[in-house]
C-alpha positions in Angstrom: -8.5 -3.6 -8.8 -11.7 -4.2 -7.1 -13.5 -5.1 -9.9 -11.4 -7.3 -11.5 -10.5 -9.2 -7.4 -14.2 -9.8 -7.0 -14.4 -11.8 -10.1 -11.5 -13.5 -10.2 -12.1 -17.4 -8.8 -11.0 -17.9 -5.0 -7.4 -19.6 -4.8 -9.2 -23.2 -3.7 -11.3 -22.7 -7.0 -8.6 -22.3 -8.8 -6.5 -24.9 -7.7 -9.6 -27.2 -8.5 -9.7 -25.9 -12.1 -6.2 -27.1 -12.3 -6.6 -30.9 -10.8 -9.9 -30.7 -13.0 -7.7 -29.6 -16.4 -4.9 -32.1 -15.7 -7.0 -35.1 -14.6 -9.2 -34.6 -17.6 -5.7 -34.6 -20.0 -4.4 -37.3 -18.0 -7.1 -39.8 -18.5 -7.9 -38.9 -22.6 -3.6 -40.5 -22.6 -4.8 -43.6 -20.5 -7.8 -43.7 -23.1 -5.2 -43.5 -25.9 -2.8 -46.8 -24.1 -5.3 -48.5 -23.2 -6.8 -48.4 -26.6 -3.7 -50.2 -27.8 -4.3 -53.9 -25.8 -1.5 -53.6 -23.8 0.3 -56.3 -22.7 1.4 -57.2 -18.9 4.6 -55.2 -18.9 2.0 -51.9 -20.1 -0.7 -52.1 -18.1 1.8 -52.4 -14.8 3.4 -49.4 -16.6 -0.1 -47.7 -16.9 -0.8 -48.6 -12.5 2.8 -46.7 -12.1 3.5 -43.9 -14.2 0.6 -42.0 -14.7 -0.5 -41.3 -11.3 3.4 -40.2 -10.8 3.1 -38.1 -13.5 0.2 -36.3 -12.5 1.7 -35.9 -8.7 4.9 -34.4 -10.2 2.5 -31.9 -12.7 0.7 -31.1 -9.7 3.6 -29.9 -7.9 5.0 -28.1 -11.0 1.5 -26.5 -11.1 -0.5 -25.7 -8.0 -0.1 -21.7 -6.7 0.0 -23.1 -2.8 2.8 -25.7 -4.2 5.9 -22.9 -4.5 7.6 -24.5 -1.0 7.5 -28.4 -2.7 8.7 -26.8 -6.2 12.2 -25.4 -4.1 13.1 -28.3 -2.7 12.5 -30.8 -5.0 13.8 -28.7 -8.7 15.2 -29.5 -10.2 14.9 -33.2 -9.6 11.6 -33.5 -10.1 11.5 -32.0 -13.6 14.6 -34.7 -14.7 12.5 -37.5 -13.2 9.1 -36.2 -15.0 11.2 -36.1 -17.9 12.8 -39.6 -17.7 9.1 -41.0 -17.2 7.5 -38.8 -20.1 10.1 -40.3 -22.7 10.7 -44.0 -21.2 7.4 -45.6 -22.1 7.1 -43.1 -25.8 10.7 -45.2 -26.5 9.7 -48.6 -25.2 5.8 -49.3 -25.9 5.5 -46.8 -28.5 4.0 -43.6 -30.2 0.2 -43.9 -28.1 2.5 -42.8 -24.8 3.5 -39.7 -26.3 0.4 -37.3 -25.3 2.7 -37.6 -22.1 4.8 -35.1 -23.2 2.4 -32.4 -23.1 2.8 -32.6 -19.4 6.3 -32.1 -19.3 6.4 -29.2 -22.2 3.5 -27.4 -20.0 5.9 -27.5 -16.7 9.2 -26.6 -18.9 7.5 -23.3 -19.6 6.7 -22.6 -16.3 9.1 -23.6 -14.5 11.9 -22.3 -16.3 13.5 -18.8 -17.5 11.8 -17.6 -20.7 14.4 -18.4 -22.9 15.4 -21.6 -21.6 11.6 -22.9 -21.2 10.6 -22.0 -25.1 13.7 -23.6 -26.2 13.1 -27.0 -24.6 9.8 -26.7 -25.0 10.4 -26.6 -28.3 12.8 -29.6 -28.1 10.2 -31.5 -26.5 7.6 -31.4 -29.1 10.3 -32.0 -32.0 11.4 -35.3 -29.6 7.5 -36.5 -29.8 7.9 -36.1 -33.5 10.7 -37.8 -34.2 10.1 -40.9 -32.2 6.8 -41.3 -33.5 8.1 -41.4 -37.3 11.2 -43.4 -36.4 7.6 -45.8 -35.5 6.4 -45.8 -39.0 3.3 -43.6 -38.3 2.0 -42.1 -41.2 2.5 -38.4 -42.0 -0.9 -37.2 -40.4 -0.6 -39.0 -37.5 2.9 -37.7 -36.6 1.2 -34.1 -37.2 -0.8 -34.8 -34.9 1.3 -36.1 -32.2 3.4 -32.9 -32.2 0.6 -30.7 -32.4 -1.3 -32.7 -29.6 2.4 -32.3 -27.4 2.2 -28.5 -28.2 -1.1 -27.5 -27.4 -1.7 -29.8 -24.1 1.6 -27.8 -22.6 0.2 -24.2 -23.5 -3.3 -25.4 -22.4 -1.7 -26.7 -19.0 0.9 -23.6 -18.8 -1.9 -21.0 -19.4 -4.4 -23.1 -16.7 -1.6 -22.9 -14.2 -0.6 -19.2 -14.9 -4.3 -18.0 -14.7 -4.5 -19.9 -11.3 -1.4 -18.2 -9.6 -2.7 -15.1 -11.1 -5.8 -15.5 -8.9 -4.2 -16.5 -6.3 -2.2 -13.3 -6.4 -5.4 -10.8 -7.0 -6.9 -12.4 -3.7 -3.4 -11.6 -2.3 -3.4 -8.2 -3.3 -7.0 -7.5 -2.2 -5.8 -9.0 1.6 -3.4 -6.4 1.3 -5.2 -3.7 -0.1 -7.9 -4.3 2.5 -4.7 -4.1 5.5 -3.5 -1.3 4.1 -6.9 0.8 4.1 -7.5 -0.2 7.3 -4.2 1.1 8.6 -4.5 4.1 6.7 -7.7 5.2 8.2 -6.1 4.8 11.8 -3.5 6.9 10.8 -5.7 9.8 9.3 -8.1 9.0 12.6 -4.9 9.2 15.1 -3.3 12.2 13.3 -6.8 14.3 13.1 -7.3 14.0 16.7 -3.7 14.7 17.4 -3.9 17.7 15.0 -7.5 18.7 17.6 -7.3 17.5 20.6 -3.7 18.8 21.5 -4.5 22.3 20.5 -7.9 22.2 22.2 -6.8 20.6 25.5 -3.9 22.5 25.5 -6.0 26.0 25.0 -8.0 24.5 28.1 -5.6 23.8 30.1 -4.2 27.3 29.8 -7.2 29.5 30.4 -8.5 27.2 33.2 -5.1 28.5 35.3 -5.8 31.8 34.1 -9.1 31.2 35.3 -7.9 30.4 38.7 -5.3 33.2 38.8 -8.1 35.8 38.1 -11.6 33.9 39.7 -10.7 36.1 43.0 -8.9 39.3 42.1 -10.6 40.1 38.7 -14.0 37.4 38.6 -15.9 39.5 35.6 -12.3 38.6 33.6 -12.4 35.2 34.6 -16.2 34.7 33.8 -15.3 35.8 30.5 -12.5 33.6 30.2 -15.0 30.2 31.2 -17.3 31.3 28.0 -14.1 31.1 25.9 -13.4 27.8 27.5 -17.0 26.2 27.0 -16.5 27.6 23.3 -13.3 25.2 22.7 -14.8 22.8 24.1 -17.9 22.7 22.3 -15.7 22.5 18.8 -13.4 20.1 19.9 -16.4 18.0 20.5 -17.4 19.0 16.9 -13.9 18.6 15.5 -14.1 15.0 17.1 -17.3 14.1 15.7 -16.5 15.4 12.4 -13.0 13.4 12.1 -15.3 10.1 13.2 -17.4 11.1 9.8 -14.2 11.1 8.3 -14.6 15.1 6.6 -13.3 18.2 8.1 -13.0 21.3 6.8 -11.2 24.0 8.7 -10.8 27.9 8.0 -7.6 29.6 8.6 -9.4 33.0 9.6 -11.1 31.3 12.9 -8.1 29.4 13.6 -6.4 32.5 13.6 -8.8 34.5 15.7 -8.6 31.2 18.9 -5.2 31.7 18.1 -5.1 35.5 18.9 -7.1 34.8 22.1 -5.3 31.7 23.4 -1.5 33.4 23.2 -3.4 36.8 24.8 -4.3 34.5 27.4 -0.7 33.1 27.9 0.3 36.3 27.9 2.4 36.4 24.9 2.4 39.3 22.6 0.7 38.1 19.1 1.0 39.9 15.7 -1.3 38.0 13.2 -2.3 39.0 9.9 -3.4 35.8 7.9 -6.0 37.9 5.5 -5.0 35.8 2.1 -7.9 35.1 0.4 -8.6 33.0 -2.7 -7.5 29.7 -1.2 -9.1 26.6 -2.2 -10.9 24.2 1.0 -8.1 21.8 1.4 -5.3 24.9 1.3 -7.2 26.9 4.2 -7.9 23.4 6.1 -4.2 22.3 6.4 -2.9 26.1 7.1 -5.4 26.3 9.6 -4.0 22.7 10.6 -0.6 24.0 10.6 -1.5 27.2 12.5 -2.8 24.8 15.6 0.0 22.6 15.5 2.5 25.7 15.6 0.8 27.3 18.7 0.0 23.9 20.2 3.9 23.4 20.1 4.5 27.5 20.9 2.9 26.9 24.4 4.1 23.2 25.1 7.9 23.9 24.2 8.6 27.4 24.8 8.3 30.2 27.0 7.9 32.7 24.6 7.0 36.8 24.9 6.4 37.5 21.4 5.2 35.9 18.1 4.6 36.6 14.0 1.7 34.8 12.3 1.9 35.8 8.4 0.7 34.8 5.3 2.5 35.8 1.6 1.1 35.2 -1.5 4.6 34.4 -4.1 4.7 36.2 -7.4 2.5 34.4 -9.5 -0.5 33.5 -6.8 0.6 30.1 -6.8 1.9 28.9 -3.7 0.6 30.9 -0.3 3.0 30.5 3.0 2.7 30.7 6.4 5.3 31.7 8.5 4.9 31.8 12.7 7.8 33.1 14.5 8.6 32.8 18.1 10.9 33.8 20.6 11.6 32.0 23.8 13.4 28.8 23.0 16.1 28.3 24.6 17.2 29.1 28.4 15.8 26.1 29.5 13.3 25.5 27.0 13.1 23.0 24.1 12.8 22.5 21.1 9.4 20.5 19.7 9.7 17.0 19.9 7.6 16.8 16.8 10.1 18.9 14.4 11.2 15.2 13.7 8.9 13.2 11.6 8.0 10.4 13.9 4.4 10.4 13.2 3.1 12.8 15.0 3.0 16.7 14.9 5.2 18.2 12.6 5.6 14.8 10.9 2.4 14.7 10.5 1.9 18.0 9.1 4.8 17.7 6.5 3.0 14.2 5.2 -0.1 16.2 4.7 1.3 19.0 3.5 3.3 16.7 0.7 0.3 15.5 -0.4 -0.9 18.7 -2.5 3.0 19.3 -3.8 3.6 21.7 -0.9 6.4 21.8 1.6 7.2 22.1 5.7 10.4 24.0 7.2 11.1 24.4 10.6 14.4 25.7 12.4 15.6 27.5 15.5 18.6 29.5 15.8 20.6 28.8 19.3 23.0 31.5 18.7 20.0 33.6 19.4 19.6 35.1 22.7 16.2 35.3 22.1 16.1 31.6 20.8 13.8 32.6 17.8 12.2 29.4 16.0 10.5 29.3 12.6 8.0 27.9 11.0 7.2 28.6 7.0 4.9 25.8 5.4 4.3 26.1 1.7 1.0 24.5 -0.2 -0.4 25.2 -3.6 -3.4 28.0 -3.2 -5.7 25.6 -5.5 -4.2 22.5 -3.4 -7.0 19.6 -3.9 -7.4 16.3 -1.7 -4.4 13.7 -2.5 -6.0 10.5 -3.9 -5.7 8.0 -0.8 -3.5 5.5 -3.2 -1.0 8.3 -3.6 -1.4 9.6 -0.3 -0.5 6.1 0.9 2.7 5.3 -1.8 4.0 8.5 -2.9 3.5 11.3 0.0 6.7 11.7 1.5 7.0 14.3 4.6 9.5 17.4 2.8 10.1 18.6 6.7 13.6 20.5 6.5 15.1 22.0 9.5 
């Protein structure tokens, strides 16, 4: 598409090709009359008609003309019709290159059907008339031909300039839609970092400040975990500005492990799938943040699963993170909704490579135990950003 935008003429162009086309018709017709010596009656015929015959073609034809065309059909094509014919009848065969005017806006003004039929109609009417004006055989082949080809010249003129007009349409909107497509991969990557990262901050900072008096070699330990988040976020960040990130689910895993030991909740991870492809590990690892991010924001939970299956035919890993510890007061996440953020996010991601999101908690639980299973092809590759854009559809079930 942008290939074939960049060398299509600009709409102005365009619409100067087509006041260049029909002025150059118009005047070979005035040529043609007056050729003839027309009399007084003519030539006051000749100051009238054809300048209102070329402002009616140009409102039949110009691409930024559509508004004119709505409100004047289909009165406008009944007057260019009665002063097409009206001079042919009453001065003669030399006003019938006239009709090729009104055959060209026929066609494209009017269904398929309709505007073939009378275009055909129009050309026989230009041949009849100029034999019932004893020109000879030739000549009247040449009038209807003349008729015939100045309407498809004119129809195919107008046509190619609404189809530039369109392609310079289409590239505004391709150009709007890239645009807003790299904010949203921009706002949903430093969602998908920042709200783990800060929120692993946050946590060991009041761990930090529980232990900095009672136990300060546990809290030292637990700053240097704290400057190492915060040194990748700062990479993470810089690396969704590049627009690339690559993520591993086995080191997402092992911040995991220390972040929930830190909160105190009781973590059983085993992730050790190999075999995935780069985009498979980056959006487990993606869902794996998200999940905890969530876990510690919308829960007060004591224990949790993170696993990793393989199904039968080593097509399709999963990840499943169970938690206790949300209800009695806690909530649900917010995110399980797609709304654009969180686990919206993550299912439009995840749909992307053909793979799946389902999340659910059971309330009859005492424990309130909520689940998490996403599903993604182990050879998943990155979604082309046109189908990312038209055909990814967020398959979040709860």
């Amino acid at each position: 598409m942008a290939a074939v935008s960049s060398a299509a003429p600009s709409p102005a162009i365009a619409s100067v090709l087509v006041v260049v086309v029909f002025a150059g018709y118009l005047l070979m017709q005035l040529v043609n009359v007056l050729d003839s010596a027309p009399g007084g009656a003519e030539l006051l015929t000749c100051v009238g008609v054809p300048p209102a015959l070329a402002a009616l073609q140009y409102i039949h034809s110009a691409p930024h003309m559509t508004a004119a065309r709505a409100r004047l059909l289909p009165w406008s094509l009944v007057l260019q019709t009665a002063l097409t014919f009206a001079p042919l009848i009453a001065f003669g065969w030399h006003w019938g290159g006239m009709a090729g005017f009104l055959a060209g806006s026929l066609l494209l003004l009017l269904p398929r059907t309709t505007g073939w039929v009378l275009f055909g109609l129009t050309t026989a009417a230009v041949v009849v008339i100029s034999s019932l004006q004893s020109l000879g055989v030739v000549n009247v082949a040449y009038m209807g031909v003349s008729t015939a080809l100045t309407g498809l010249v004119l129809f195919a003129v107008a046509r190619l300039a609404a189809l530039a007009t369109a392609i310079h349409a289409s590239r505004d909107e391709l150009a709007r839609m890239a645009v807003a497509r790299e904010r949203l991969r921009f706002a949903r990557d430093l969602h998908d970092l920042l709200g783990y990262s800060l929120s692993s901050i946050t946590l060991k900072n009041e761990l930090i400040a529980r232990l900095i008096d009672g136990n300060p070699q546990r809290a030292r330990e637990e700053v240097a975990e704290v400057l190492t988040i915060a040194r990748q976020a700062l990479a993470d960040v810089r690396e969704v500005a590049r627009g690339y990130r690559d993520m591993s689910l086995l080191v997402e895993a092992e911040s995991a492990r220390s972040v929930l030991k830190a909160a105190g909740i009781d973590a059983r991870i085993d992730v050790s799938v190999t075999g995935l492809s780069s985009t498979a590990n980056t959006i487990l690892a993606t869902v794996l943040r998200e999940g905890v991010t969530n876990m510690l924001r919308h829960s007060q939970s004591s224990t949790c699963s993170i696993t990793t299956s393989l199904d039968e035919e080593e097509e399709f890993v999963e990840l499943e993170m169970v938690n206790d510890g949300v209800g009695n007061g806690s909530s649900l996440p917010k995110s399980a909704v797609p709304n654009g953020t969180g686990l919206g996010n993550l299912a439009a991601r995840v749909a992307t490579v053909g793979g799946g999101l389902r999340v659910g908690a059971d309330r009859d639980d005492e424990a309130g135990v909520f689940r998490l299973v996403v599903r993604v092809p182990t050879d998943a590759a990155p979604a082309a950003d046109a189908a990312e854009s038209r055909d990814a559809s967020p398959r979040l079930t709860v």
